[in-house]
C-alpha positions in Angstrom: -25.6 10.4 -15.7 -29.0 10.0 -17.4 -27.2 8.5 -20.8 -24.8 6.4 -18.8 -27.7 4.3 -16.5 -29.2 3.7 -19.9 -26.1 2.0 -21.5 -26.2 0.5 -18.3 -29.8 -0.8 -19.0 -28.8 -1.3 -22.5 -25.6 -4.1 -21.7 -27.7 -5.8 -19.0 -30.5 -6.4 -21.4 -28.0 -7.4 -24.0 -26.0 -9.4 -21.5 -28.5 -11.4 -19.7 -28.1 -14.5 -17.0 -28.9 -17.7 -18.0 -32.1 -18.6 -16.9 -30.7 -21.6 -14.9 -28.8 -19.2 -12.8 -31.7 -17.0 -12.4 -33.7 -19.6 -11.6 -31.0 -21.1 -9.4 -30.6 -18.0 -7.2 -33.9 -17.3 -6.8 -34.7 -20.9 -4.8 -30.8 -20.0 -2.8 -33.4 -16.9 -1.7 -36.3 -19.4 -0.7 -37.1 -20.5 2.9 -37.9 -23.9 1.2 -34.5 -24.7 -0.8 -32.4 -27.8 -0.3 -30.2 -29.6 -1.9 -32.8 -31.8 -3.6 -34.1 -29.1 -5.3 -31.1 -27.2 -5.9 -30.0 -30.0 -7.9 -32.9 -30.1 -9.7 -32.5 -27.0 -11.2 -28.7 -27.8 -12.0 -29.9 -30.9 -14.1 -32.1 -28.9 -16.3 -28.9 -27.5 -18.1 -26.3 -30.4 -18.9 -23.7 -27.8 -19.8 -24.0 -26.1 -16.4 -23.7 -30.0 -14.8 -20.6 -30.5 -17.0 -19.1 -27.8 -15.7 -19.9 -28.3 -12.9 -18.8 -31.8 -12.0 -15.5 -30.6 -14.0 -14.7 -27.8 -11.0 -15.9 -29.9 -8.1 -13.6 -32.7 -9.2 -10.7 -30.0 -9.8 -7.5 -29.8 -7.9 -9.2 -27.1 -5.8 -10.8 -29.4 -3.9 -8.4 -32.6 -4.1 -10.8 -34.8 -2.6 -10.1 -38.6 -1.8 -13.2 -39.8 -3.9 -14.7 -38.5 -7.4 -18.3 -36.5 -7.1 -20.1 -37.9 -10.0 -23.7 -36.6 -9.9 -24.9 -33.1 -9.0 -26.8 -34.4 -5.9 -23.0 -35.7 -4.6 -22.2 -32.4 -5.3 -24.5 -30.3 -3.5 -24.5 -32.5 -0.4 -20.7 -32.3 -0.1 -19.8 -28.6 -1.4 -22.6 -26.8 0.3 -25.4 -24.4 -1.0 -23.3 -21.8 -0.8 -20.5 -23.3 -2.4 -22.6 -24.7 -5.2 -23.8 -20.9 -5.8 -20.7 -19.2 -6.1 -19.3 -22.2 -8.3 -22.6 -22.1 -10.9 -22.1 -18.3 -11.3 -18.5 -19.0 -11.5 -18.7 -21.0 -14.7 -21.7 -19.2 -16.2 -20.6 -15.6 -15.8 -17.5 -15.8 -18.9 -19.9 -16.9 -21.3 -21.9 -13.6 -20.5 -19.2 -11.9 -22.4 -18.0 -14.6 -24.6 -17.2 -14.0 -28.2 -16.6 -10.5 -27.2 -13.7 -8.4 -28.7 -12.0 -5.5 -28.2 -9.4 -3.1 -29.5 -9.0 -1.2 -26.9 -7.9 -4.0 -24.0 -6.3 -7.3 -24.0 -9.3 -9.7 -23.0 -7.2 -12.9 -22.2 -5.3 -10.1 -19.9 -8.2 -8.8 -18.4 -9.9 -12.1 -17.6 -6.1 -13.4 -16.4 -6.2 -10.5 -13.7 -9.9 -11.4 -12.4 -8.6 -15.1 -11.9 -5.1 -13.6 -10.1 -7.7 -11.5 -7.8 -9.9 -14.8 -7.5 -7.2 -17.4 -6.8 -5.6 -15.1 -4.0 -9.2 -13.9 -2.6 -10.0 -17.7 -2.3 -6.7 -18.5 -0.9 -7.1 -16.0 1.9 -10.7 -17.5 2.8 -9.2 -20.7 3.1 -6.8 -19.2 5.8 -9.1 -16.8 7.3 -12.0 -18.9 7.7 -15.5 -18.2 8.3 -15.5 -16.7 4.3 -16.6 -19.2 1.6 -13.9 -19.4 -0.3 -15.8 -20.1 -3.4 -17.7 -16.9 -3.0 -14.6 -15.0 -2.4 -13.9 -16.7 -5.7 -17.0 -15.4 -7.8 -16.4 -12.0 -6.3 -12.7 -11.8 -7.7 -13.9 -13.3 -11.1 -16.8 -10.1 -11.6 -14.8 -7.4 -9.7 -13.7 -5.6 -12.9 -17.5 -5.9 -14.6 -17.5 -2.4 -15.2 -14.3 -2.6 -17.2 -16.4 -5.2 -20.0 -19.1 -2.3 -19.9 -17.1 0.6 -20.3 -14.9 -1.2 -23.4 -18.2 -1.8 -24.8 -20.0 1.0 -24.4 -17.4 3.8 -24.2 -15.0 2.7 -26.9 -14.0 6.2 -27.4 -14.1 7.7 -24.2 -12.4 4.5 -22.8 -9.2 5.2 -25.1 -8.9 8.1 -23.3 -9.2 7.0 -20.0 -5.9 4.8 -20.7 -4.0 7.7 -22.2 -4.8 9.6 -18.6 -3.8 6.3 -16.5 -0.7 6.3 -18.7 -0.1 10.0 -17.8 -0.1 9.3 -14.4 -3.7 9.5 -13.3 -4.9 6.7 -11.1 -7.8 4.5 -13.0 -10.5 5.7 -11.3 -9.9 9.3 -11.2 -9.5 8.8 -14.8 -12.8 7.1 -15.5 -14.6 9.6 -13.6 -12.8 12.9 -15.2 -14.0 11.1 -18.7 -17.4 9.2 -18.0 -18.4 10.6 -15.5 -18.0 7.2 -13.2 -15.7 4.7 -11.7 -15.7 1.0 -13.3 -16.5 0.0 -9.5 -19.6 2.1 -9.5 -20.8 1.5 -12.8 -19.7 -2.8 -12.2 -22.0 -2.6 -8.9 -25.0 -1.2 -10.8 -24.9 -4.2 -12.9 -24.8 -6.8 -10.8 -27.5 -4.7 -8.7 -30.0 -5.1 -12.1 -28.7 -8.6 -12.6 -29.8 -9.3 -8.9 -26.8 -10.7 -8.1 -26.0 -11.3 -4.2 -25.7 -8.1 -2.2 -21.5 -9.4 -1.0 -20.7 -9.3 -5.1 -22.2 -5.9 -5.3 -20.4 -4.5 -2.6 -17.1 -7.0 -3.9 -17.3 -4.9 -7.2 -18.1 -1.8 -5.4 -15.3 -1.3 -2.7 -12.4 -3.4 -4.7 -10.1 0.1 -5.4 -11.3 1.4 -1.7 -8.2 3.0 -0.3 -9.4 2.6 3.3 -9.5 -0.9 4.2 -10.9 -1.0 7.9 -10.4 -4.7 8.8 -11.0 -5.2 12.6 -9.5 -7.6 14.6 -11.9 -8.2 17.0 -14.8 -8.0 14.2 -15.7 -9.9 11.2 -14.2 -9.5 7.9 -16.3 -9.0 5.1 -16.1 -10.7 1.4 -15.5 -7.3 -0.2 -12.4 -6.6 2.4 -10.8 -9.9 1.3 -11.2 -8.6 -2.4 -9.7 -5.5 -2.0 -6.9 -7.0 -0.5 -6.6 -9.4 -2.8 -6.3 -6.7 -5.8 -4.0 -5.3 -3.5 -1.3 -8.1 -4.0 -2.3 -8.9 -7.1 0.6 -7.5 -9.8 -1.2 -8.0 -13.3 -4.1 -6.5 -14.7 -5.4 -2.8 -16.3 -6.6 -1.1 -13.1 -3.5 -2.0 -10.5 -1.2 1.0 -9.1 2.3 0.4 -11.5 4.1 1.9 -8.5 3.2 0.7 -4.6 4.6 3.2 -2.7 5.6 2.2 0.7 2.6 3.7 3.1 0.5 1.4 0.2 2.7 -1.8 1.3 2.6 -0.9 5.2 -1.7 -0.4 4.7 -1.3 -3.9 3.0 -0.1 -5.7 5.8 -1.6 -4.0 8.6 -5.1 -5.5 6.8 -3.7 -8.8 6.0 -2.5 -8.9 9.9 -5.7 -7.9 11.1 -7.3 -10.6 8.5 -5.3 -13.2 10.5 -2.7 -13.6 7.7 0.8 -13.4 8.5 3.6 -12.9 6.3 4.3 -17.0 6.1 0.7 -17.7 5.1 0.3 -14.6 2.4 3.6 -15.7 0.9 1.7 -19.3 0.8 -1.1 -18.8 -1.0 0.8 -15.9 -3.6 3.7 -19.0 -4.3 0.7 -21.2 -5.6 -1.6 -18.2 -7.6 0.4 -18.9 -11.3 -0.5 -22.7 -11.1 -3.8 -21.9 -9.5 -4.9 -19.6 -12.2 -4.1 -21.4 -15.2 -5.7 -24.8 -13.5 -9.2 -22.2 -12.7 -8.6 -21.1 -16.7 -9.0 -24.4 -18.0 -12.0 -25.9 -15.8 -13.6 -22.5 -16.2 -12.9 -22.6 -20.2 -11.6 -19.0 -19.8 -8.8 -17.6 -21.9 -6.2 -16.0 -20.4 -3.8 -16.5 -23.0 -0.3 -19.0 -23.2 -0.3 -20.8 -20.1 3.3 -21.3 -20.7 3.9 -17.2 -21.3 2.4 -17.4 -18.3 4.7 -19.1 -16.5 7.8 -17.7 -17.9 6.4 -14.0 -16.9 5.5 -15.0 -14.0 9.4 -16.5 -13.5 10.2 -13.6 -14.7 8.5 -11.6 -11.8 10.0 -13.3 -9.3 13.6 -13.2 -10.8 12.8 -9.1 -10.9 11.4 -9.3 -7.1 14.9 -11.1 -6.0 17.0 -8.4 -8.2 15.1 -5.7 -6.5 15.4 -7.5 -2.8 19.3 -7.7 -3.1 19.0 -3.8 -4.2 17.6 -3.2 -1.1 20.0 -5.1 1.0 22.8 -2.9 -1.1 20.7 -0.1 -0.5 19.9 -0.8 3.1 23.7 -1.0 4.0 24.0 2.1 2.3 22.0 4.0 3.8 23.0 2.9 7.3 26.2 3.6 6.5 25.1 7.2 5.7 23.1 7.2 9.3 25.9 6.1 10.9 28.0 9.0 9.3 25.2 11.4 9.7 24.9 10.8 13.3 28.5 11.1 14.1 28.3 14.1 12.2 25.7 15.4 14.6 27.3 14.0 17.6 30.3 15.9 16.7 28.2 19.4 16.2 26.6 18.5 19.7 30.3 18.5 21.3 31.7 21.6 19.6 28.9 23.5 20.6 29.0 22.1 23.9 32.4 23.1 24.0 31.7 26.5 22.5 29.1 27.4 25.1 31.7 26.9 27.8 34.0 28.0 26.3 32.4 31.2 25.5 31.2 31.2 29.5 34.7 31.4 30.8 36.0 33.7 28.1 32.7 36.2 29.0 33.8 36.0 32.5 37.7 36.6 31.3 36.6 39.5 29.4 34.4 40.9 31.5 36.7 40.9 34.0 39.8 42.4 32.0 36.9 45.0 31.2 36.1 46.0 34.6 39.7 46.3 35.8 40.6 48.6 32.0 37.1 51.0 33.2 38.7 51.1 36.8 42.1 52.5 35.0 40.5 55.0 33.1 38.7 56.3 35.4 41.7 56.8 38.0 43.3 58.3 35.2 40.1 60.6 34.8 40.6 61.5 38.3 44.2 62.2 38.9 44.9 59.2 40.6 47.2 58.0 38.0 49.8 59.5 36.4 50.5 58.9 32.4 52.4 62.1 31.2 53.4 59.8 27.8 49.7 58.5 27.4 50.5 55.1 27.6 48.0 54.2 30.0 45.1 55.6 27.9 46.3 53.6 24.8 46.5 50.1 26.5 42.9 50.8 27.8 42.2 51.3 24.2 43.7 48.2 22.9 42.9 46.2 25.7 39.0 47.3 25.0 39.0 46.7 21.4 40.5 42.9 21.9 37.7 42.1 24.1 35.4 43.6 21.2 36.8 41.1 19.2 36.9 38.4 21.0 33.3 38.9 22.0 32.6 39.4 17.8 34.2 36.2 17.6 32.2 34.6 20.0 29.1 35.8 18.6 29.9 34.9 15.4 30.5 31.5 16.1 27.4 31.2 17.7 25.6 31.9 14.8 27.0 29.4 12.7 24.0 27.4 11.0 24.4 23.7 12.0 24.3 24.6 15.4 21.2 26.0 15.8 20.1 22.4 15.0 21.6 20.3 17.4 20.6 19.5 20.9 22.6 21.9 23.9 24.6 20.1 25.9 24.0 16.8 24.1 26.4 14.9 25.8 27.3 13.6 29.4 31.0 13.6 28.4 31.1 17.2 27.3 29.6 18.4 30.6 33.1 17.2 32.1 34.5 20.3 30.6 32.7 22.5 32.7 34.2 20.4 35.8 37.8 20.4 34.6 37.7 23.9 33.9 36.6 24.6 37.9 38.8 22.2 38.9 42.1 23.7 36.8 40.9 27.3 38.0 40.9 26.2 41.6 44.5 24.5 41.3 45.8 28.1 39.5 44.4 29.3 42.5 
């Protein structure tokens, strides 16, 4: 642990925030900040205005009017807003010019914008969330990724091979370095004293338990996780959602406030979205026409997969309906057995009784059988009832009926009647 908070130390120093972001958060923190002097510290850096200028006049905010100074664009974005968009555009060139062998960066910075564009989508919907900060959050989620390619070549290679072998990322990580991209991505931002909701963004973004509250309010980090929950591309995403992962999903989107219309709304517009954040951000995520055609592609293999499960769905109803007939017709024969087998105890016991009442008037006299007649219909007569019974028994034991319900149906209790009622006509 000791050698890994040094590496940590190590990339932070090596990695540093501009100073115009340093300087720009540290007046966000002061009693005395406005958007006078917020600007102020925007104009020092022209590249930083640029950018700037370039995002708030963006298709994100499709505004009737062009902002065309800094001041225009702190008065009408917000503090807030203004915040989350300056760390937006500064943080890529933290790690630009980096390269690795081990990941696909244009992949890796094209899964932070999928987690951003959907994060900020949701805000918008949700309300009460800046959507621009949900938008910082999604773009530094996977910080700890950047450190671990850089710091852990070696270690990281192997981290992959587990993933591929079936491990989840995390577990992973931890079995090899000895922490979880989250954890080690939270440190970082902790020592670049970023805001405490990136921190905890970076921190909770693979959380399995997701406690969103209707009746409370949800949290940045929350909308993150749920975010990287729909998202599809990217290192670190399960390759296989199982279907208590899908049914957690929407229970937290519906206690977010997003219904299925509204998710399917934002998700419809995150290719589009993320290559238009990729260009005003100057962030390479690779072909932006690739882009499109695998993202076409996605949607072609979601409506192959959807008619599977329509085939599939018939199918298998079709098999409940068979299973339950099947089980409907156990229910009757043993219904049928049982009273069956009541009358034919009663039969028995009765032919029983009157063979003992024979043998023993033979025992005493009262009989005569000078061929031995008598004696040997007892016999029979007792051994046919030992059958029957056997039978009985025997049937009783058979497997599938120790499954089903007794007396599972109204209609089979008729038999019961009809039997009394036959007897009492024979009578």
């Amino acid at each position: 642990m000791v050698k890994l908070q040094t590496k940590i130390s190590k990339f932070v120093q090596i990695h540093t925030i501009p100073n115009v972001i340093v300087a720009l958060l540290e007046e966000l923190e002061s009693e005395n900040s406005n958007s006078a002097s917020i600007a102020r510290i925007i104009k020092n850096d022209i590249s930083l205005t640029a950018k700037l200028l370039r995002v708030a006049n963006s298709p994100f905010y499709r505004r009737q009017s062009d902002i065309s100074s800094i001041d225009q664009a702190v008065t009408n974005l917000g503090l807030k807003a203004v915040k989350a968009l300056a760390l937006s555009v500064s943080m890529f060139e933290i790690t630009q010019g980096q390269e690795s062998d081990i990941i696909n960066l244009a992949d890796f910075w094209h899964h932070n914008l999928e987690v951003s564009v959907i994060a900020r989508g949701f805000a918008e919907k949700i309300g009460g969330i800046q959507p621009e900060e949900a938008f910082i959050c999604g773009m530094l989620h996977d910080l700890g990724i950047l450190f671990f390619v850089q710091e852990f070549q070696e270690e990281y290679s192997q981290v992959l091979r587990l993933y591929k072998s079936g491990r989840t990322y995390e577990e992973a990580e931890i079995e090899v370095i000895g922490m979880s991209h989250s954890e080690a991505g939270a440190r970082i931002a902790a020592a670049w004293r970023l805001p405490q909701l990136i921190q905890e963004s970076i921190a909770n973004h693979h959380r399995k338990d997701n406690p969103i509250n209707p009746d409370e309010k949800t949290e940045i980090w929350q909308i993150i996780n749920l975010a990287h929950r729909y998202c599809r591309t990217g290192l670190d995403i399960e390759p296989k959602v199982s279907a208590e992962a899908i049914e957690n999903r929407h229970d937290c989107a519906t206690a977010a406030g997003l219904n299925t219309e509204t998710t399917c709304q934002v998700l419809a517009m995150v290719p589009e979205m993320i290559i238009e954040s990729a260009s005003f951000l100057d962030v390479d995520i690779g072909d932006p026409i690739e882009i499109l055609k695998k993202a076409n592609e996605q949607l072609g293999r979601v409506y192959e997969e959807y008619e599977e499960a329509i085939v599939e769905n018939e199918y298998l109803q079709a098999k409940i309906l068979e299973q339950e007939r099947h089980r409907v017709a156990l229910e009757s024969l043993r219904t049928t057995l049982a009273t069956f087998s009541h009358y034919v105890n009663n039969a028995t016991a009765a032919i029983i009784g009157r063979a003992q009442i024979l043998d023993l008037y033979l025992g005493q006299g009262k009989l005569e059988d000078p061929d031995g007649k008598i004696s040997h219909s007892i016999k029979i007569i007792s051994e046919s009832v030992d059958t029957i019974c056997a039978v009985l028994d025997e049937l009783k034991e058979f497997p599938e009926f120790k499954t089903v319900a007794y007396h599972g149906s109204s209609r089979i209790l008729d038999i019961d009647k009809n039997i009394k009622a036959r007897l009492g006509r024979l009578a």
